[in-house]
N, C-alpha and C positions, 0 to 999 in steps of 0.2 A: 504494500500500500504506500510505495513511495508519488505517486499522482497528486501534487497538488489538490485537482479537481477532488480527486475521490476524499481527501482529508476537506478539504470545504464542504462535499455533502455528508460528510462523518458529523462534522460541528455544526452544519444546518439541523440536524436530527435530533442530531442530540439537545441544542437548545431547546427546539419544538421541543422532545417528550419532557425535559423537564421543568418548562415552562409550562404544560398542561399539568405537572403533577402538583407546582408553583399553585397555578389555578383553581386548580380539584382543593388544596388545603386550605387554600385564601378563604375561596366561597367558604367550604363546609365548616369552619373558624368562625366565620360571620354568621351563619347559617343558625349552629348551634353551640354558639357560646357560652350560655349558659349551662347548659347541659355538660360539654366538653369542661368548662374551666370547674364544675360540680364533681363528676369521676375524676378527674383529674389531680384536685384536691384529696377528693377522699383514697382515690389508690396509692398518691404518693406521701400522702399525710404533712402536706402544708398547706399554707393559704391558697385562697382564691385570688388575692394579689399576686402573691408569686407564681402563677400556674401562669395570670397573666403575661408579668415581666417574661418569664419563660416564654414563653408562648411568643411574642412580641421578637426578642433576641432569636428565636429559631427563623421566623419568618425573615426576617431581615438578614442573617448568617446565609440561608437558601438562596435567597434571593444574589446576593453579593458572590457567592459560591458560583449563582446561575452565569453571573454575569463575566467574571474573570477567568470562569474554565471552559464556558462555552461559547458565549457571546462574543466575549475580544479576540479569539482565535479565528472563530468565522470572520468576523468582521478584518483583521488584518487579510487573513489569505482571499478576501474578496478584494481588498485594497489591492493585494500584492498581485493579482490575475490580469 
C-alpha cells in the first residue's frame, strides 16, 4: 500500500466511520443524558457531575483524536496530490 491515492482513501474512510461513531455518541449523549449520566453514576459510584466532566473530556479527546489521526493526514495527502 505504498499508493499515495490508496492511503488518501484509507484516511477518507476512516474519518467517515469515525466520525459516524463521533455522531452515533454525540446524538445518543444528548438523547439520553439523563439516563446515561444516572447508570453511569450509579455503576461507577460517583457523581453525576463527574460522569458529566467525564463524559464532556471523552467527547472532546475523540473528537481531537478524530481530527489529528485522521483528518490532517487526508487532508495533507489531498494537499500533496
Amino acid at each position: 500500500m505504498t499508493d499515495p491515492q490508496a492511503w488518501t482513501a484509507f484516511f477518507g474512510w476512516l474519518t467517515i466511520v469515525n466520525m459516524g461513531i463521533y455522531i452515533i455518541s454525540v446524538t445518543a449523549l444528548w438523547l439520553m443524558r439523563d439516563f446515561a449520566y444516572r447508570m453511569n453514576a450509579r455503576i461507577f459510584g460517583i457523581s453525576e457531575e463527574e460522569v458529566a466532566r467525564t463524559t464532556f473530556r471523552y467527547i472532546g479527546a475523540f473528537k481531537l483524536l478524530i481530527t489529528v489521526f485522521c483528518f490532517a493526514p487526508w487532508l495533507t495527502l489531498k494537499l500533496l496530490a
